[in-house]
Every structure is written in structure tokens, then in C-alpha cells.
N, C-alpha and C positions, 0 to 999 in steps of 0.2 A: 889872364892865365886860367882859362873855365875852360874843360871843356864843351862845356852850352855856350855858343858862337850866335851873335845874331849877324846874318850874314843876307846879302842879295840874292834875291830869287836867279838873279843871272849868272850869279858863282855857285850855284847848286846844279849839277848834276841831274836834271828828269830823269835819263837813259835807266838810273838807279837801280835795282832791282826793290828797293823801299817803296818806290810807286805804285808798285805794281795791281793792288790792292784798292789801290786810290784811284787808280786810268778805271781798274773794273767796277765800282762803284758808283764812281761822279761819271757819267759821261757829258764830255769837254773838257775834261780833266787839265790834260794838254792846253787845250787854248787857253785856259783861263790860269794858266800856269807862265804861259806866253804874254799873256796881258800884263800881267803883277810881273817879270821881266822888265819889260818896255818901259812901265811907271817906274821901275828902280827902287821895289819894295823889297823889304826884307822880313825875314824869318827867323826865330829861334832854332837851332840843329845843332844834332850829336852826330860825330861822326866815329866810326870807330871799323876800320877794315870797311867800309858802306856805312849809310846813312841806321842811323839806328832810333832818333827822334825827330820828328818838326814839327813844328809850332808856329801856329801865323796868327798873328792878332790885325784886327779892324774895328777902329771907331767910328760908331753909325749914329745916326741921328732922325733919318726918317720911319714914316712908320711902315711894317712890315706885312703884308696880308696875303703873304703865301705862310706865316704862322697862324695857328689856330688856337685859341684868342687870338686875334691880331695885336701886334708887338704897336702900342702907340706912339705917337712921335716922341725921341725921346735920345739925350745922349748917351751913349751907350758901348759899351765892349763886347766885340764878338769873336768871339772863338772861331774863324774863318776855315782852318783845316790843323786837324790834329794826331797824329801818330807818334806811338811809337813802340819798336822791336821790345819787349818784355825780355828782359836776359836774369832775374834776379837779383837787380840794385836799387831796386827800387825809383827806375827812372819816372816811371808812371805822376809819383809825389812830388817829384822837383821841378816838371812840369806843370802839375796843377800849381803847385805856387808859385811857381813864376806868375799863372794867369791873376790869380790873385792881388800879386804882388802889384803886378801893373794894374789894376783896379783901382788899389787902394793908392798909389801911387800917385794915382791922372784922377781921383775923385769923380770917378762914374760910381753914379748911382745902380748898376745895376750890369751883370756881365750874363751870357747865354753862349749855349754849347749845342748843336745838332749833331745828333747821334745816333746812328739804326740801333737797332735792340739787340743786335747779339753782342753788341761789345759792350758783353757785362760786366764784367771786371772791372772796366773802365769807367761805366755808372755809378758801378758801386764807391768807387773811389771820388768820385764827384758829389757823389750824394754824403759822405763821408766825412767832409768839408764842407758842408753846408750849401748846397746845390738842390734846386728845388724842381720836382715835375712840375713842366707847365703846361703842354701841350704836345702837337706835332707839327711838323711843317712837310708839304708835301713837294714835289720836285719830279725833274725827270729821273731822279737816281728811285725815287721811290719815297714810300712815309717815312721819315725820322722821327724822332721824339726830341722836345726840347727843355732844357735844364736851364733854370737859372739861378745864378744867385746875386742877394741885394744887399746892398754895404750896410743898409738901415735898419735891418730884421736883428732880431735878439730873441734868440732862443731860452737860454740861459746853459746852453748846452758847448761846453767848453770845443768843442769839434764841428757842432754845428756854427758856432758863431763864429770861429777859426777866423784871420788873425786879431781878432778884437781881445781885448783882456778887458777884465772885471776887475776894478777895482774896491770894490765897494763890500767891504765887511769880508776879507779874508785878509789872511798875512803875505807877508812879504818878506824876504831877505833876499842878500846879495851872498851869491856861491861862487866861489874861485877856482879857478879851470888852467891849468898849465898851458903854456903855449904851444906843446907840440900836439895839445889835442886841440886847441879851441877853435881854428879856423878849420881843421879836416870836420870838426862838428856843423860850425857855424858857417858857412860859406860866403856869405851876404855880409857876415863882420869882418871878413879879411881887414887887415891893418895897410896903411898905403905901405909902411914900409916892409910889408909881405910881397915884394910885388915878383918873387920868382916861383912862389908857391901856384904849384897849381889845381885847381880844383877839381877834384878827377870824377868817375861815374862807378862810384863806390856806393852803398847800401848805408851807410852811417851820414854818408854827405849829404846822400838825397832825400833821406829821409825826413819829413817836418817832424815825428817823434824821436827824442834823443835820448838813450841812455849812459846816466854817468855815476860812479860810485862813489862814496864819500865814505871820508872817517868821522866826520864830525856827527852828533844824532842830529838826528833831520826826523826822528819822532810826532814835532811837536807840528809838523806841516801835512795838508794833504790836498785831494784834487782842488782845482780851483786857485790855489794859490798862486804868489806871484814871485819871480827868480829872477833876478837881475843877475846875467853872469857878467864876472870878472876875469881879464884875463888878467894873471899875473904876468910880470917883468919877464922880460930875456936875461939869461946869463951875461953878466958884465954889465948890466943898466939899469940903473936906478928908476928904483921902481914910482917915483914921485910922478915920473913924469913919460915912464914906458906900460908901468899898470893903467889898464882903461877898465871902463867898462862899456860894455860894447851890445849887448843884445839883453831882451824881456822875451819871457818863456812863462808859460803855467804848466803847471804841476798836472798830471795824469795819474802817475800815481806814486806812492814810497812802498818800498821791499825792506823789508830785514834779508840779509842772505843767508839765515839760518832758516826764514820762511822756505826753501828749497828742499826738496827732497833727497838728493844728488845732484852732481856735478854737471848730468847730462840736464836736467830740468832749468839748471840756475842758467848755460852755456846757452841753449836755446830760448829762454828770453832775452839775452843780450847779444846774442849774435850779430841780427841784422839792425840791430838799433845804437848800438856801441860802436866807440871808436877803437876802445881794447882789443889787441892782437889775442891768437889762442892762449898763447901760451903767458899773457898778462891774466889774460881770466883766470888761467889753471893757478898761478901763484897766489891770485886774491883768493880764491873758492879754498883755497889749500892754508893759507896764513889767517884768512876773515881779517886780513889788516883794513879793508874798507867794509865796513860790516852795514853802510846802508844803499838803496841803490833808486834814484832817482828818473822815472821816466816824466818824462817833460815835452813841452810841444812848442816848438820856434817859431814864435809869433811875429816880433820884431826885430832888426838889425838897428839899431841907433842910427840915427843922421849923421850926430856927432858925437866921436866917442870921449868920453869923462874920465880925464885923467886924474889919476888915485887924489893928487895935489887939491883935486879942484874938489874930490870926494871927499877930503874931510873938511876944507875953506870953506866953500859953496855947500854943499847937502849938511854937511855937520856930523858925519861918520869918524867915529875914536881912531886915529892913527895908533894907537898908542897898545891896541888890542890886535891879536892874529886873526887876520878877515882869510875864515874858510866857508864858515854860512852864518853870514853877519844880521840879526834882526833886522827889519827898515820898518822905519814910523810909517804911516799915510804923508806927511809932509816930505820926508825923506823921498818916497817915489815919486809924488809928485814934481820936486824937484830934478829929479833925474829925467823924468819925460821932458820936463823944459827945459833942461840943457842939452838932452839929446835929441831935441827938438824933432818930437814926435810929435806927427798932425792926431786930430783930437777925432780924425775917423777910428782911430784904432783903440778909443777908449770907451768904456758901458762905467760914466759914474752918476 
């Protein structure tokens, strides 16, 4: 229920007007459109009234010498052909991590993007995310420049290094998230028994940074740190065994929302990063009932999600106290990555 579909090159539409762009840039565009058909490959797409994203990934393995350094032999992800219609959702983001995602996924050491130079927007957003110039590669469409980035590199730069988390000398707790927010935030944590929810191409979905407001002080935290969110229960189910915990996030950064100047200043930082409706913001901005506000960046979706039962048995979390931003020891998270059995590419300890 996404709508980002990966779908066969032969249930997509060329005639599109989304190509159009793509026929005048690559020539052979078409045929090599018609090939990846034939073989019965498929693609990442949005569609929405016409095609509005696509995304095609390819794993390579030899080496490359129409790139300049030449790309050595080597297994690898490649960003094969990428667009998409910009409408202000921030689709541009849910994109790049998807590519990420499948990276770190399928444990390639190393993914690469060709891309001419005027789509800079699009660079910038790549570079953003830890995407690195490496070169150019030349063609009959013309020079491109190439980007890559390496699962291995450690910047210490919580965006650069994106989705790795640091665990090593910052704090931790576990923050509890309603359920009618958590999966519009998290989309990658959907619960199986969500399965009518659908994922839509909203600005809060796609976005890897998320903002969310708390009542609890969340003072004592800042960049760098580490968030395990919790979804709490559904109405009518015990939360033993309906509460999980479902994704890890690092901290970007904390707001008091009396830091604000007005209502227009506080509104426009959480606009397109919030899952808040207008008129939810106006009652907080107006009540200060959640008076702290957390931007944070969604690193990982858990494998398996950790049910509350198994969070005080197994981790050793106080049932006994109200978990809205719960402290975690170093062993405490630790544990939680091995039950939610996260590979150890996604950890800097």
C-alpha cells in the first residue's frame, strides 16, 4: 500500500510525457528502455495523474573506463536512470533513500549516480546524504559527473554519514509516538497489521528529517544522540504485546517553542517536516501543551519490531514508569539492535 511501486519496465508507459527529458538527453533512450523490457526488469515509480518518479537500480561488478578515474572491478550499486517531477513533497528524499536503503540492505560496499550538472538541486541533495564527487564519465549523451557514496567512510557528520548511527559517547532514550502518527512519519516501520494504510507522497512521509513535539523536557539531549521510537498500543489492545518499538533515529536538533518568535516562524519550521495538521500546530503554538520539539533524521526501520513485553523482559526497561522519553543505558541499545536485528553496517562503535 506505497505509493512508490516497483514495477516492470513493461507495465510502464514510455509514450509518458515524464520521458521526455530522458529520450532528449540519453540518446537510445528508447531502446535501452526496450531491452530492460525484454529481460523483465523493473523499476521504482510514482505515479500520480502521469508518472512523477523513476528509479532504476543495477548491480555491477566490472570495471568501468568510460568513468574518469576508472571505477575498478568491484561489486557495486548503480543508480542506472533517475527522475523525478519535483511538486513540493519532498519526493526528491524518499528517493535518495530508498537508493541508500537498498545499499545498505544487499551490503555493497559502494553505490554511484551519473548526473549532468544542471540538475543541481538534485546534487545538492545527494551530496547532502553523503555522496561524494568523484569524477566524470563521458557518453554519447555528453560529460556527466559522478557521485558516489561508500558504506565504509565515516565522516562524523551525522548527514554525511546518514544512515549509520554513532553510538559511542552520546545518549539515548526511547520517545513514544501515537499510532496515528507513527507510520505517516515512519513509512519503512508500517506494522504488518497496518496492511490498509497507505503510504502516500506527502512532505512529512518522504522526508528522512522528522519533526515531532513533546511534553516531556527532552532538554538534556542534543545532535548526535540516539531515539529509539516507540509506537504505543491501538485503542482496545494491550499494550504488552501491540506497543513495539520499531525504528532508530538521531537527533538534529531540540527547539524550546518559546525559541520562536511568532506563530508564522514556529509554523514554518514544522511545516514540511511534521506530521501535524494546521490547525494541530495552531492549538500547540497557542496552549505550549508540547512545549519541546524534536527534529530528528530516520536512520533505521527495525527488522523486528520489539514488543513493549519483551522491552522490559529482554532490555530491562521499568514497566512500572510512563515511557514518553525513556533514558536507555549503552546495554539497553545495544540490545535493542539485536533484537531488532540490525546488521552492524549501520553501526560507528
Amino acid at each position: 500500500m506505497d505509493v512508490i511501486k516497483r514495477k516492470r519496465f513493461s507495465e510502464i508507459n514510455l509514450e509518458d510525457e515524464f520521458f521526455y527529458t530522458l529520450k532528449k538527453d540519453y540518446p537510445g533512450f528508447d531502446e535501452w528502455f526496450n531491452r530492460k523490457s525484454k529481460n523483465e526488469e523493473s523499476a521504482f515509480i510514482l505515479e500520480d495523474g502521469g508518472i512523477q518518479g523513476f528509479l532504476y537500480l543495477k548491480e555491477e561488478n566490472d570495471k568501468d573506463t568510460s568513468i574518469t578515474p576508472n571505477l575498478k572491478e568491484k561489486r557495486r550499486l548503480k543508480v542506472g536512470t533517475f527522475k523525478i517531477n519535483a511538486h513540493g513533497t519532498k519526493l526528491g528524499e524518499r528517493f535518495v533513500k530508498i537508493i541508500i536503503d537498498e545499499m545498505f540492505k544487499n551490503n555493497y560496499q559502494e553505490t554511484y549516480v551519473t548526473i549532468f550538472e544542471k540538475h543541481d538541486s538534485l546534487i545538492s541533495l545527494l551530496l547532502r546524504y553523503g555522496f561524494e564527487y568523484y569524477g566524470t564519465k563521458s557518453s554519447k549523451a555528453g560529460t556527466e559527473n559522478v557521485y558516489i557514496k561508500y558504506l565504509n567512510n565515516i565522516s562524523g557528520d551525522i548527514l554525511l554519514d546518514y544512515p549509520k548511527i554513532d553510538i559511542r559517547k552520546n545518549k539515548k532514550f526511547l520517545l513514544s509516538i501515537y499510532p496515528e502518527y507513527h507510520t505517516r512519519m515512519f513509512p519503512n516501520s508500517q506494522l504488518k497489521t497496518e496492511k490498509n494504510h497507505v503510504i502516500e507522497d506527502v512532505s512529512f512521509t518522504n522526508s528522512v528529517e522528522k519533526i515531532y513535539l513533546s511534553g516531556d523536557n527532552l532538554n538534556i539531549y542534543e545532535k548526535g544522540d540516539i531515539v529509539v521510537i516507540y509506537r504505543t498500543a491501538d485503542k482496545g489492545k494491550m499494550a504488552q504485546y501491540s506497543s513495539v518499538a520499531t525504528s532508530i533515529c538521531v537527533i538534529e536538533e531540540i527547539r524550546y517553542i518559546d525559541e520562536f518568535k511568532n506563530y508564522d516562524e514556529f509554523y514554518k519550521y514544522c511545516a514540511k517536516h511534521s506530521v501535524f495538521k494546521e490547525n494541530e500546530l495552531e492549538s500547540f503554538w497557542r496552549t505550549k501543551r508540547y512545549k519541546y520539539l524534536i527534529k530528528m533524521l530516520y536512520n533505521i526501520a527495525l527488522n523486528k519490531r520489539i514488543i513493549r513485553q519483551d522491552l522490559i523482559g529482554k532490555i530491562g526497561l521499568d514497566g512500572t514508569q510512563r515511557w514518553v522519553a525513556v533514558p536507555l543505558s549503552d546495554e539497553n541499545l545495544l540490545r535493542i539492535l539485536e533484537l531488532g536485528d540490525v546488521d552492524e553496517s549501520f553501526i560507528i562503535d
